[in-house]
VOKOL-855145 format. One record per residue (C-alpha): x, y, z. Coordinates in nm, 2 decimals. Example, Ala and Ser with C-alpha at 12.3 -4.5 7.8 and 13.67 -1.06 7.14 Angstrom:
2
x = 1.23 | y = -0.45 | z = 0.78
x = 1.37 | y = -0.11 | z = 0.71
END
This chain:
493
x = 15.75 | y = 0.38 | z = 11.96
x = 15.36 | y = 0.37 | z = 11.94
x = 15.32 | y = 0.74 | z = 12.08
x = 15.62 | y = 0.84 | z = 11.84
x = 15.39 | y = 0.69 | z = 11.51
x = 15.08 | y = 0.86 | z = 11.68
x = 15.26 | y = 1.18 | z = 11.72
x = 15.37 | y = 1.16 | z = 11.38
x = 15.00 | y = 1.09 | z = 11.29
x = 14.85 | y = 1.38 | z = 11.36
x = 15.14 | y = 1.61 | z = 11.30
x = 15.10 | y = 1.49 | z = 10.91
x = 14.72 | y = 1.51 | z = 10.96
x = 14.73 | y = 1.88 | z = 11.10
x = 15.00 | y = 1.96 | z = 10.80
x = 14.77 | y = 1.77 | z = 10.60
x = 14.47 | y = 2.04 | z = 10.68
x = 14.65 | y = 2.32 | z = 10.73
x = 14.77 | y = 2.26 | z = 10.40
x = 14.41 | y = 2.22 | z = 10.22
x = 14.29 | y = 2.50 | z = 10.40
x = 14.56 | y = 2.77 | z = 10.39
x = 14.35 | y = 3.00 | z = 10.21
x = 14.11 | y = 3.03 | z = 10.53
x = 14.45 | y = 3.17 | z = 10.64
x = 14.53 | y = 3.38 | z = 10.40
x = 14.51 | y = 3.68 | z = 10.60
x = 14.75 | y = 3.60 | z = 10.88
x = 15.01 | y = 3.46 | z = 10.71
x = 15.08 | y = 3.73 | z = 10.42
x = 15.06 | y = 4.02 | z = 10.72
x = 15.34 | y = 3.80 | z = 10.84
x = 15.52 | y = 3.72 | z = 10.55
x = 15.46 | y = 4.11 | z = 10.44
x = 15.55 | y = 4.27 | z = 10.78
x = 15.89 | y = 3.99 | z = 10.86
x = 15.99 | y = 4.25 | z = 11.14
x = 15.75 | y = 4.03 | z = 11.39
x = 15.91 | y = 3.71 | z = 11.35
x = 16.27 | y = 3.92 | z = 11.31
x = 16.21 | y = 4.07 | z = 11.66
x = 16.09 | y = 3.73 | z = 11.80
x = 16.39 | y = 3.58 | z = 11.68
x = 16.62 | y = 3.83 | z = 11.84
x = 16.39 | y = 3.83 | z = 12.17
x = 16.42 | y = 3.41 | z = 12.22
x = 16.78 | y = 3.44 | z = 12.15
x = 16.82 | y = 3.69 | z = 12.40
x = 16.59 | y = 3.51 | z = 12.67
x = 16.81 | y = 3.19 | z = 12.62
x = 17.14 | y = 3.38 | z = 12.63
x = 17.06 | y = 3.59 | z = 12.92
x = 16.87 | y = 3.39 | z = 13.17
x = 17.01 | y = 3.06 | z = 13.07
x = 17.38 | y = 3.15 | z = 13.12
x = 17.37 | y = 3.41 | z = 13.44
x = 17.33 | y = 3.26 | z = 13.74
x = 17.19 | y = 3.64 | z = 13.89
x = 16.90 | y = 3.61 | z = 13.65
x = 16.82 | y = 3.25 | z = 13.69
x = 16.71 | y = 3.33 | z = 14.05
x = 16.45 | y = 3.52 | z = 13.95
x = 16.24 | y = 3.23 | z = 13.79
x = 16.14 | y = 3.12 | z = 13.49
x = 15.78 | y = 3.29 | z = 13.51
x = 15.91 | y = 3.63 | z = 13.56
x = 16.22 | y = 3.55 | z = 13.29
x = 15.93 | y = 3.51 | z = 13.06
x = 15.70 | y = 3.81 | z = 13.14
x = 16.05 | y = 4.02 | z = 13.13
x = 16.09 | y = 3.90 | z = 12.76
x = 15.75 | y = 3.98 | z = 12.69
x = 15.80 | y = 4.31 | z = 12.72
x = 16.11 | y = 4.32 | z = 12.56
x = 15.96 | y = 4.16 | z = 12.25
x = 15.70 | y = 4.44 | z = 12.23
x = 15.91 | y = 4.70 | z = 12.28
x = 16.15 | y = 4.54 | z = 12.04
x = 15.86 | y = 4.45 | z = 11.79
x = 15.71 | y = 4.86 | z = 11.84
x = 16.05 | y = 5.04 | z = 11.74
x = 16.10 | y = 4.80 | z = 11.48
x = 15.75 | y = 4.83 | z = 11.28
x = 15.82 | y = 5.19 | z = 11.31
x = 16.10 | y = 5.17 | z = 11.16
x = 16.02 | y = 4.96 | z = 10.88
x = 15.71 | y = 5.14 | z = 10.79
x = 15.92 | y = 5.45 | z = 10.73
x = 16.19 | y = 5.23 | z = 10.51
x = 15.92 | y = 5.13 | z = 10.31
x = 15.79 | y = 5.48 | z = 10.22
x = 16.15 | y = 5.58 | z = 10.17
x = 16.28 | y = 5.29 | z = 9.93
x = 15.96 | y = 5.32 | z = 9.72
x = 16.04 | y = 5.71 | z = 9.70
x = 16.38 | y = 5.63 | z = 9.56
x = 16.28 | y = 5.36 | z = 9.34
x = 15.97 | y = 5.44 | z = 9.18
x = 15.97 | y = 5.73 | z = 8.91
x = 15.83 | y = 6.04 | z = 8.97
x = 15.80 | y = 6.21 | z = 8.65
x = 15.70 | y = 6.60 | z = 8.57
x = 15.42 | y = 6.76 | z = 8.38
x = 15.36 | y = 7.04 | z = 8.24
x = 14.98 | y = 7.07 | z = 8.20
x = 14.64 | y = 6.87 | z = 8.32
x = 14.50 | y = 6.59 | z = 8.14
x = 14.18 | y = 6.72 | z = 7.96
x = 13.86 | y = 6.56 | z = 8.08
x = 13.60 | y = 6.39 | z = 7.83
x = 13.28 | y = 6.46 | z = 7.80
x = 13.17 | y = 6.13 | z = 7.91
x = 13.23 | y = 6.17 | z = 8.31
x = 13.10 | y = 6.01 | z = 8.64
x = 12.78 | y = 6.15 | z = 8.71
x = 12.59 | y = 5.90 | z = 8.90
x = 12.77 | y = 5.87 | z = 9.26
x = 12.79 | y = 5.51 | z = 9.45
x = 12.52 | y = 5.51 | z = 9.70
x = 12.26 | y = 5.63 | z = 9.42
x = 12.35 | y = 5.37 | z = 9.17
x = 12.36 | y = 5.11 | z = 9.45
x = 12.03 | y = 5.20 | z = 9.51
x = 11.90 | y = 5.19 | z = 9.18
x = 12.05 | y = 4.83 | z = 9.19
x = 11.88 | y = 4.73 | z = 9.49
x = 11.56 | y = 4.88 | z = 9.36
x = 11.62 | y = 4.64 | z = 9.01
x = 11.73 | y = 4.35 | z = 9.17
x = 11.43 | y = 4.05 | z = 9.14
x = 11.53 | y = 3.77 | z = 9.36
x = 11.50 | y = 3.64 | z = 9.70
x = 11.81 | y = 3.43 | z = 9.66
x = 12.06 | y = 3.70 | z = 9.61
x = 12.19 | y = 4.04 | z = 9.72
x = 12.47 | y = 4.28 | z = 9.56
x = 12.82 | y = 4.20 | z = 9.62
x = 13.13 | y = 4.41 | z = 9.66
x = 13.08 | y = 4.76 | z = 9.40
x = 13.33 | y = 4.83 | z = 9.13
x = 13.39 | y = 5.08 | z = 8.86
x = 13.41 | y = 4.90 | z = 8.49
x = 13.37 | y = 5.07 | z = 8.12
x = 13.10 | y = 4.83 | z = 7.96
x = 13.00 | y = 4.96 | z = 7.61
x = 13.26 | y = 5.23 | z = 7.59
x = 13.08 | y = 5.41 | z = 7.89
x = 13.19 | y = 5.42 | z = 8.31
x = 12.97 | y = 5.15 | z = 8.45
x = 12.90 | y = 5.09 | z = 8.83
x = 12.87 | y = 4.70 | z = 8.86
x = 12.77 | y = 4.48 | z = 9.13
x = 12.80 | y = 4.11 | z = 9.14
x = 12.46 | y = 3.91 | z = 9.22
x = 12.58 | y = 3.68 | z = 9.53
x = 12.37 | y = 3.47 | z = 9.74
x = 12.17 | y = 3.62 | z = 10.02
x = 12.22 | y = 3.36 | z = 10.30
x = 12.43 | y = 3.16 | z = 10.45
x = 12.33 | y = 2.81 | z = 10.38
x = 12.29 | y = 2.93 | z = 9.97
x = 12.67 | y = 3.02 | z = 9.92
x = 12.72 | y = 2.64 | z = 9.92
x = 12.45 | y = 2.53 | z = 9.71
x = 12.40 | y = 2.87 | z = 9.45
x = 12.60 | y = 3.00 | z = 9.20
x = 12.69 | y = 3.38 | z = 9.16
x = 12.43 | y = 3.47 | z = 8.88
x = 12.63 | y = 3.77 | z = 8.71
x = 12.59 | y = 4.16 | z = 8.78
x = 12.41 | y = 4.42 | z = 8.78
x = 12.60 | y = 4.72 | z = 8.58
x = 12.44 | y = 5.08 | z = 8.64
x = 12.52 | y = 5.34 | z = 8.35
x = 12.73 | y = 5.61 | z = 8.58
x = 12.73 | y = 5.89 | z = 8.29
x = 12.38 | y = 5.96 | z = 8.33
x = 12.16 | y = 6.06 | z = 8.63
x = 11.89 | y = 5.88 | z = 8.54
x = 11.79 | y = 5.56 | z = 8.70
x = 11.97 | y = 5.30 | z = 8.38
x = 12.03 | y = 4.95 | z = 8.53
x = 12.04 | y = 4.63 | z = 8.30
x = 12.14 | y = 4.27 | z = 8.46
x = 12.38 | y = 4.08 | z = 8.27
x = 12.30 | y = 3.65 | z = 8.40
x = 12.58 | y = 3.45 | z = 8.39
x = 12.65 | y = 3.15 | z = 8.63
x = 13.00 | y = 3.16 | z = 8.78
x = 13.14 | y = 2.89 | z = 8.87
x = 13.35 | y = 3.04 | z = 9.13
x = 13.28 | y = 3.39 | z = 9.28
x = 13.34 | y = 3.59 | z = 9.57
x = 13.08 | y = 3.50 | z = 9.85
x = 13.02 | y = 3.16 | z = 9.74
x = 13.18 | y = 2.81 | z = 9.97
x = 13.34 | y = 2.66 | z = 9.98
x = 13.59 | y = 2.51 | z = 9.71
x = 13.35 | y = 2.76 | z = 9.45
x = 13.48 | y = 3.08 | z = 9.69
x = 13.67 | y = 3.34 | z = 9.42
x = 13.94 | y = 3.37 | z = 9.70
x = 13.99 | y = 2.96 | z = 9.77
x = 14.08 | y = 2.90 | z = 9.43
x = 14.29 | y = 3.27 | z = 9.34
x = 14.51 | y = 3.23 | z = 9.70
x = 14.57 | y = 2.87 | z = 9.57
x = 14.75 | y = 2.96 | z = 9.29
x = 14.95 | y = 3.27 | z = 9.39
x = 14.94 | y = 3.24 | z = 9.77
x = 15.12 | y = 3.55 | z = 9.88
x = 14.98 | y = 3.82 | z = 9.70
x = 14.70 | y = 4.06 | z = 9.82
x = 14.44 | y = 4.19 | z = 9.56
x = 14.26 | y = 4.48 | z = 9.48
x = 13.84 | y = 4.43 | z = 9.49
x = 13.71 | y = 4.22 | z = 9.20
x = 13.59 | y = 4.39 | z = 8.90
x = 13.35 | y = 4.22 | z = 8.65
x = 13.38 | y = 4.24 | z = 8.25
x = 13.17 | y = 4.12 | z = 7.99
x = 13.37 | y = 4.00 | z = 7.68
x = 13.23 | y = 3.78 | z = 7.43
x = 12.91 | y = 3.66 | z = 7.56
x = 13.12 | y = 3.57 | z = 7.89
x = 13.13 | y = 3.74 | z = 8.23
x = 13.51 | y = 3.77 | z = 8.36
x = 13.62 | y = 3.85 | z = 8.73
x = 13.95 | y = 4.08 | z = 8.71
x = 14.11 | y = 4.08 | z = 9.02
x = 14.50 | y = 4.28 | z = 9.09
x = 14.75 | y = 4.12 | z = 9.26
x = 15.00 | y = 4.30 | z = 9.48
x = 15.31 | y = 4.13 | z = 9.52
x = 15.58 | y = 4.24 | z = 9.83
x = 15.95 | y = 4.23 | z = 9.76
x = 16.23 | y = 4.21 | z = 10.07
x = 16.45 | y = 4.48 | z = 10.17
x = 16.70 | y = 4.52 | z = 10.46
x = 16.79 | y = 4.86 | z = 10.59
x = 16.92 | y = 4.95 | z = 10.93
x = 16.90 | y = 4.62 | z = 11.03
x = 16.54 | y = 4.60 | z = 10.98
x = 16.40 | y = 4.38 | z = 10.72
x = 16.11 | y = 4.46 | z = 10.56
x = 15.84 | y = 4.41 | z = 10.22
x = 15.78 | y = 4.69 | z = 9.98
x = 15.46 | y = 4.61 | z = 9.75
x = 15.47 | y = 4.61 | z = 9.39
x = 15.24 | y = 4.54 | z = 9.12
x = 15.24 | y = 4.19 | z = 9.02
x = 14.96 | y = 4.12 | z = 8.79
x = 14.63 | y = 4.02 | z = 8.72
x = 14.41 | y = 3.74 | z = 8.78
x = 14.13 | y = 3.67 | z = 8.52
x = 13.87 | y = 3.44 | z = 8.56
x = 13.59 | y = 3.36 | z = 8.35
x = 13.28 | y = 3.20 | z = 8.40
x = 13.35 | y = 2.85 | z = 8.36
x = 13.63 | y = 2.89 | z = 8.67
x = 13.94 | y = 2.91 | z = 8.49
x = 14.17 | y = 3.11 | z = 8.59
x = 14.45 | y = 3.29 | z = 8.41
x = 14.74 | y = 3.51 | z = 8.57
x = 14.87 | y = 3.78 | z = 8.35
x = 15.18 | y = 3.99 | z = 8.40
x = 15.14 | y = 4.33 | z = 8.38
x = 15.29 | y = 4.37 | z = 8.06
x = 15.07 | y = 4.09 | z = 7.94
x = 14.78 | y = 4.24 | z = 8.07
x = 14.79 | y = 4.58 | z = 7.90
x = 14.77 | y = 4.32 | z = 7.56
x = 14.50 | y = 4.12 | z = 7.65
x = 14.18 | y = 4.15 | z = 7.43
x = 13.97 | y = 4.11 | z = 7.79
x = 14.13 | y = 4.38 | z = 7.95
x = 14.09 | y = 4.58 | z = 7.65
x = 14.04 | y = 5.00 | z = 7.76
x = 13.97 | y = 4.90 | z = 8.14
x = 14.20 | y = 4.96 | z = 8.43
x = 14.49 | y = 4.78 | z = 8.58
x = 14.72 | y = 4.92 | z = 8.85
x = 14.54 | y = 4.85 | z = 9.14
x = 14.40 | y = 5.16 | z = 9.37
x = 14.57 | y = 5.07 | z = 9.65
x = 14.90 | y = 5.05 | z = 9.53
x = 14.87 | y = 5.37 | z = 9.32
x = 14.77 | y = 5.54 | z = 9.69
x = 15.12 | y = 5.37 | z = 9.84
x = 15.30 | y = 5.51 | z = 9.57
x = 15.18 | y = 5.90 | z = 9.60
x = 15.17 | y = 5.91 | z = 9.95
x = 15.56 | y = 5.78 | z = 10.00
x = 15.62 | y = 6.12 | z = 9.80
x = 15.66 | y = 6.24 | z = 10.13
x = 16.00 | y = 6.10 | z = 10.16
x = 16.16 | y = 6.20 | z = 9.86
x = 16.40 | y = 6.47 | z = 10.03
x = 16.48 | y = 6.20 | z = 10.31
x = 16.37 | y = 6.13 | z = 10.67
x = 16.49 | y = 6.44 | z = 10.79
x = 16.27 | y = 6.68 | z = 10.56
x = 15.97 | y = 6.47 | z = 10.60
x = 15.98 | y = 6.45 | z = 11.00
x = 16.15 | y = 6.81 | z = 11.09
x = 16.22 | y = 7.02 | z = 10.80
x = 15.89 | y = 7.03 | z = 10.56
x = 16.03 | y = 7.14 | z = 10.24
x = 15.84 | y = 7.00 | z = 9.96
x = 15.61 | y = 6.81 | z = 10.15
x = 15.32 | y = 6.65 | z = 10.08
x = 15.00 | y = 6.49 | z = 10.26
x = 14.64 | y = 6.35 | z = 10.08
x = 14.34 | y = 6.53 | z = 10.25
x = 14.06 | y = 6.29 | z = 10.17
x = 13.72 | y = 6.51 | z = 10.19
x = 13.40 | y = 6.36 | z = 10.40
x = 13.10 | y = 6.26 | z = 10.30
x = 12.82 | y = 6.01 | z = 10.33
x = 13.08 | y = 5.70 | z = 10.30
x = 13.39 | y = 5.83 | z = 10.38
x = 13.56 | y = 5.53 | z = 10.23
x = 13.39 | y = 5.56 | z = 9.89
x = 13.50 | y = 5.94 | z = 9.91
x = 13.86 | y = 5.86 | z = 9.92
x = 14.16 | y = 5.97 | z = 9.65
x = 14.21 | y = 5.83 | z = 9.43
x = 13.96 | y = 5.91 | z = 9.17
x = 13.93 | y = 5.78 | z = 8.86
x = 13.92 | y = 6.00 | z = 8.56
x = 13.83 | y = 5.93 | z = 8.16
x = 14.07 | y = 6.21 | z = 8.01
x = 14.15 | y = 6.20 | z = 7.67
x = 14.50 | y = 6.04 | z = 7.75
x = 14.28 | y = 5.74 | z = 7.91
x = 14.18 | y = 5.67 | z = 8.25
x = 14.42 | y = 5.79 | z = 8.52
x = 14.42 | y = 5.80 | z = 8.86
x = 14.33 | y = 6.14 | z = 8.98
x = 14.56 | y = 6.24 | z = 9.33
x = 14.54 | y = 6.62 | z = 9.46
x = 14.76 | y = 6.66 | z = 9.74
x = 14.81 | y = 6.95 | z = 10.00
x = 15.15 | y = 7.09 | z = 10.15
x = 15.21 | y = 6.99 | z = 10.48
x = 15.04 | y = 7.16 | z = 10.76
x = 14.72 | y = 7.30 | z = 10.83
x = 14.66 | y = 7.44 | z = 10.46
x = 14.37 | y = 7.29 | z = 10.23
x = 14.48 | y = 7.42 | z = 9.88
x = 14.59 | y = 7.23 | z = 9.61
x = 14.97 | y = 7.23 | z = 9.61
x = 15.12 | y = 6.92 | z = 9.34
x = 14.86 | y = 6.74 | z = 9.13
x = 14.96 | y = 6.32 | z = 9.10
x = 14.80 | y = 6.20 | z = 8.76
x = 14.89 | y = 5.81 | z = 8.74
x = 14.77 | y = 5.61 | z = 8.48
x = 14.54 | y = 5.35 | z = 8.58
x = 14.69 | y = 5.09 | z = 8.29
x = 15.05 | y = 5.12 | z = 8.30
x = 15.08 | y = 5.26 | z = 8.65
x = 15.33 | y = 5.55 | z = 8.53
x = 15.33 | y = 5.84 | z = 8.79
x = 15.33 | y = 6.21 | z = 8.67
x = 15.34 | y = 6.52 | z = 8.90
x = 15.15 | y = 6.86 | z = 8.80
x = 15.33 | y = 7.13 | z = 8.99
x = 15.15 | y = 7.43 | z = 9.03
x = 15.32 | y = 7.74 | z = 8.94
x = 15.39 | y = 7.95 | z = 9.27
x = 15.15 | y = 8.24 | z = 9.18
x = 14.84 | y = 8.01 | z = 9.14
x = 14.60 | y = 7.88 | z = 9.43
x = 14.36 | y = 7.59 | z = 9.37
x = 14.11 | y = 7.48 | z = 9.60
x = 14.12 | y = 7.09 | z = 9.68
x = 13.83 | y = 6.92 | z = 9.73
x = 13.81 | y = 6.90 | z = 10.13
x = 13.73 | y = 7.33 | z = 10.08
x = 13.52 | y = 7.24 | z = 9.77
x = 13.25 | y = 7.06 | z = 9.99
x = 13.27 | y = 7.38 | z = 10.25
x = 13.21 | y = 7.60 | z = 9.94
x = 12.92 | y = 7.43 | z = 9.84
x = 12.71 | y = 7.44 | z = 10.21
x = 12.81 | y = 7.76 | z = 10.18
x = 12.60 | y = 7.87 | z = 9.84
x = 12.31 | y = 7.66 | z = 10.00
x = 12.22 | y = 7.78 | z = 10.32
x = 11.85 | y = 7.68 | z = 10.27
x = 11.97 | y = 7.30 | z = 10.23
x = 11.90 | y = 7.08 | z = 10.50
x = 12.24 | y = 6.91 | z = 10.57
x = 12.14 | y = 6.68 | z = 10.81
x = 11.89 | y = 6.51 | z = 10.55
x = 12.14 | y = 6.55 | z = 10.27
x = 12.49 | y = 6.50 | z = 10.15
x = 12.77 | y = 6.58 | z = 9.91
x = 12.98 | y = 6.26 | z = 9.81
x = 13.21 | y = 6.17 | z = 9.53
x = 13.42 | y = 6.48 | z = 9.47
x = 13.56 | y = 6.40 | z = 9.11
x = 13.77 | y = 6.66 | z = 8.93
x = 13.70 | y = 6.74 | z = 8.59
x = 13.92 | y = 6.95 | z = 8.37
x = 13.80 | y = 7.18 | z = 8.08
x = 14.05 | y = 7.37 | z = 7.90
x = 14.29 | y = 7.34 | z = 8.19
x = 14.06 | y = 7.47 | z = 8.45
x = 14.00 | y = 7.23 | z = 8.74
x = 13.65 | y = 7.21 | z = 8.86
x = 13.58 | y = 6.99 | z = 9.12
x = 13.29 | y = 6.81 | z = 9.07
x = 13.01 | y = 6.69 | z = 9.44
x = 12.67 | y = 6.53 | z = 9.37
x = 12.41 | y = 6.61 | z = 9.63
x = 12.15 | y = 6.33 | z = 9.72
x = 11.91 | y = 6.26 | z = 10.01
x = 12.02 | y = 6.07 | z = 10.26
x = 11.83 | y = 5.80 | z = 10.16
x = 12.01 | y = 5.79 | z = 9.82
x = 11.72 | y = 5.79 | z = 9.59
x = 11.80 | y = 6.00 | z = 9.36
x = 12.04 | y = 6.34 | z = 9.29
x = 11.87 | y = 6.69 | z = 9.39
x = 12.21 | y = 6.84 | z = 9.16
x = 12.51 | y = 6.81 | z = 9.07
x = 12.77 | y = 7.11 | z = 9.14
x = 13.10 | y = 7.25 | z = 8.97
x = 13.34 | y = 7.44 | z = 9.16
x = 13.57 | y = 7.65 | z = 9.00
x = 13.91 | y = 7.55 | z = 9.16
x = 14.07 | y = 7.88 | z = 9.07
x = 13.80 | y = 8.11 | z = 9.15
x = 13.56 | y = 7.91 | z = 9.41
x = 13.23 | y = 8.00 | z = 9.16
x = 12.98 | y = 7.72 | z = 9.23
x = 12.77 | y = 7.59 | z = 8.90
x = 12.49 | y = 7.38 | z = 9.03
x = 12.27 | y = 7.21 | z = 8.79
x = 11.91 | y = 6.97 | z = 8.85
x = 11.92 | y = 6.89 | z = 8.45
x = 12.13 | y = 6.69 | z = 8.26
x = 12.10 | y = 6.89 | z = 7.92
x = 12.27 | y = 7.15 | z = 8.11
x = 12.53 | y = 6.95 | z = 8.22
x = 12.62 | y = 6.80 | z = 7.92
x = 12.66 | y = 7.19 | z = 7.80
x = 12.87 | y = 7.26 | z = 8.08
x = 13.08 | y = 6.96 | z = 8.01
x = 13.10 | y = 7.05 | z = 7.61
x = 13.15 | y = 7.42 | z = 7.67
x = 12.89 | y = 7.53 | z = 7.51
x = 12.66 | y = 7.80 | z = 7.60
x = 12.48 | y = 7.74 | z = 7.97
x = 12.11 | y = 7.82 | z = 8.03
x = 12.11 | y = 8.08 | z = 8.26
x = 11.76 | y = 7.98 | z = 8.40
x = 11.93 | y = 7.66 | z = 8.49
x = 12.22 | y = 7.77 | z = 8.68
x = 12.27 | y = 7.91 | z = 9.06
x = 12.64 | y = 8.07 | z = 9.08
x = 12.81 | y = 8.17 | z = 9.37
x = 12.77 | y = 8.55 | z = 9.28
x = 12.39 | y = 8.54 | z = 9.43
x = 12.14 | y = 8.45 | z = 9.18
x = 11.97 | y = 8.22 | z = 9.43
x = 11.94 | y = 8.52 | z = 9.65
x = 11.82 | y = 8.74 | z = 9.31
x = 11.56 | y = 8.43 | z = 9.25
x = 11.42 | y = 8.43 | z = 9.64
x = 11.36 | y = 8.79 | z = 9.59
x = 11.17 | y = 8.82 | z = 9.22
x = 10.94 | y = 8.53 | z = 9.40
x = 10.84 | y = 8.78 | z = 9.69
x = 10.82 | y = 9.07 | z = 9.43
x = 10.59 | y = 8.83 | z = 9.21
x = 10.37 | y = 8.76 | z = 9.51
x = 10.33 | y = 9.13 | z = 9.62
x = 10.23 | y = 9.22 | z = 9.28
x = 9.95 | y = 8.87 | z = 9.24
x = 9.84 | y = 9.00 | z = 9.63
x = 9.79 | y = 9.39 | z = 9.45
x = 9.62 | y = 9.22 | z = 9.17
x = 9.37 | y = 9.03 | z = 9.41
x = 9.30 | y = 9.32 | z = 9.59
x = 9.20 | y = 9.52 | z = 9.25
x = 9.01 | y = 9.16 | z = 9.17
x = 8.80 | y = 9.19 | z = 9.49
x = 8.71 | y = 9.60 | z = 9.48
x = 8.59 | y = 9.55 | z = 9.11
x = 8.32 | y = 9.30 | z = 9.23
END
């Protein structure tokens, strides 16, 4: 009786902390609650153990050692055909479920684009930042003022002072402009990311919606208050060939303000809150999901053997690779959407449909090109831009953040090239999607007339037609002609 009451003891106990601690295991349990094929095929494997060792005298012989190392295997290869399976039920339920509507034309771009990359305004953060007691958290795109802002979150530098500091607010770097334009907003939070242990951002979200995964935190000043918006991405249950499986959705929006309160919006509720007011709200990650399961729309068949109609997302490289990846974000004059060019399948690098979701209500749109047009994507865009500098040093620099812009519906692709020590932008470059023409510019009054359409200073442009070449040459013409004049100089005396 007394080892029953212990047992029962520490059982409770154990509960007891698993329970008050379950968001340390966050993790682990939604991969399982989101993937249920694992537990599914462990299920099937311990049934089969049971029924086949336990009841044939032939297999009993062999011992219960081996019995178990044979349903080992049998549970991987089980557990291997089955995630396989599932993760191509997912892409194809979410291609017949979600909508996939047409378009006829490009959303025009606004003048007021992303001209200041990541690992620049980062930099110019780092170069602001005042303290010994805290260092930039995760990065995040906001619009602050009306204008796209690059923010990071001020969290504590070590580990013993994310239990006894607070997160002190952010540090928001105008990305419109290439000049260095930093201010620091100060605001204690009560609870922020990278903070312990009951003041951790993720402790107290996971505590109220527990199987959800979120997007990266994104920081918004409203009302002399600083608020953490965080996306949350629900899974829903499906069953098909006798596999179960999740399929994500969006579920809605967590909204914290400074004080620690937290609210969960729907997403119809979010799109009317005052706080979330002009910003985006379908997360990145699911908007990715969503355009990549294109792929499946014609069925398995098509998208394993046959090819018709099929898509794939070529991400270009860069200096981060991650930063680099579609989506991108866009200010159009529709609102911000999510940007997607994707490529037909196989070994080609143009642009064959355009995926233009909005970043509010998450509704997906697909540009089609006409058949007789050929746009460069952006994985050619950075080849065409090595290509016009030859004299750049591409070991000590790097072209990051291709963003399309869209002028009168012509796509340009727009790269930033920086040092590899991100301190600054040597120029920005345009790439004429249709006809590959590279517009570089060092000067942002010449951007912003390239952006407006108006007239461009020619002294302040290098195409791809060869005026770079036409510039190296007047130089050695002017020097021949200041050599002459020093000789003349030198007979006279």
């Amino acid at each position: 009786m007394k080892n029953l009451i212990r047992f029962l003891v520490i059982t409770g106990l154990l509960i007891a902390g698993l329970w008050f601690f379950r968001t340390w295991f966050h993790g682990i349990f939604v991969f399982l609650y989101a993937t249920p094929v694992i537990w599914y095929m462990l299920l099937i494997t311990i049934i089969l153990h049971f029924a086949l060792f336990n009841r044939s005298p032939e297999l009993k012989k062999i011992g219960s050692n081996a019995a178990i190392t044979v349903s080992f295997f049998v549970f991987v290869f089980l557990l291997a055909g089955g995630l396989i399976l599932a993760h191509i039920a997912r892409g194809l339920t979410i291609a017949e479920t979600v909508e996939y509507q047409t378009r006829e034309s490009l959303p025009e771009s606004t003048d007021s684009i992303r001209l200041m990359p990541y690992e620049v305004a980062k930099r110019y953060a780092k170069d602001s930042l005042q303290s010994s007691q805290f260092k930039l958290g995760t990065e995040n795109i906001a619009i602050i003022d009306g204008k796209i802002q690059w923010v990071f979150p001020l969290t504590p530098d070590s580990f013993i002072l994310t239990f006894n500091q607070k997160n002190q607010g952010i540090i928001a770097v105008d990305a419109t402009t290439q000049a260095k334009n930093s201010k620091q907003i100060r605001q204690n939070l009560t609870i922020g990311e990278g903070m312990q242990i009951v003041d951790n951002l993720y402790w107290n979200l996971y505590r109220k919606n527990y199987f959800v995964t979120t997007d990266d935190p994104m920081y918004i000043p409203y009302n002399n208050d600083l608020y953490t918006i965080v996306g949350a991405i629900g899974y829903r249950f499906h069953f098909r060939w006798g596999i179960p499986f999740t399929v994500p959705y969006f579920k809605g929006v967590f909204i914290v303000d400074s004080a620690g309160n937290i609210e969960f919006v729907t997403p119809e509720k979010a799109l009317e809150h005052p706080v979330l007011t002009g910003n985006r709200i379908f997360p990145e990650n699911l908007t990715r999901t969503y355009v990549d399961a294109y792929q499946y729309h014609l069925g398995v068949l098509n998208k394993f053997f046959i090819h018709k109609d099929q898509i794939q997302i070529q991400d270009a490289a860069g200096a981060n690779s991650s930063i680099n990846r579609q989506p991108y974000l866009m200010n159009t004059k529709e609102g911000l959407k999510w940007f997607i060019s994707t490529e037909p399948y196989g070994a080609s690098h143009g642009i064959f449909k355009v995926f233009i979701v909005d970043a509010r209500t998450g509704q997906i749109e697909i540009y089609q090109l006409p058949p007789e047009e050929t746009l460069t994507g952006p994985v050619r865009a950075v080849d065409y831009i090595r290509r016009n500098n030859p004299s750049v040093d591409w070991s000590m620099f790097h072209s990051v953040e291709p963003l399309p812009f869209i002028r009168n519906q012509k796509l340009y692709w727009k790269l930033t090239i920086i040092p590899s020590d991100a301190a600054g932008i040597a120029f920005q470059s345009f790439i004429d999607a249709e006809t590959n023409d590279v517009y570089q510019f060092n000067n942002q009054s010449a951007i912003i007339n390239f952006l407006t359409g108006n007239t461009i200073d020619q002294e302040l442009i290098t195409d791809q037609k060869g005026t770079k070449q036409d510039l190296i040459t007047e130089i050695k013409q002017k020097l021949k002609e200041l050599e002459s004049l020093l000789e003349q100089l030198t007979a006279e005396e």
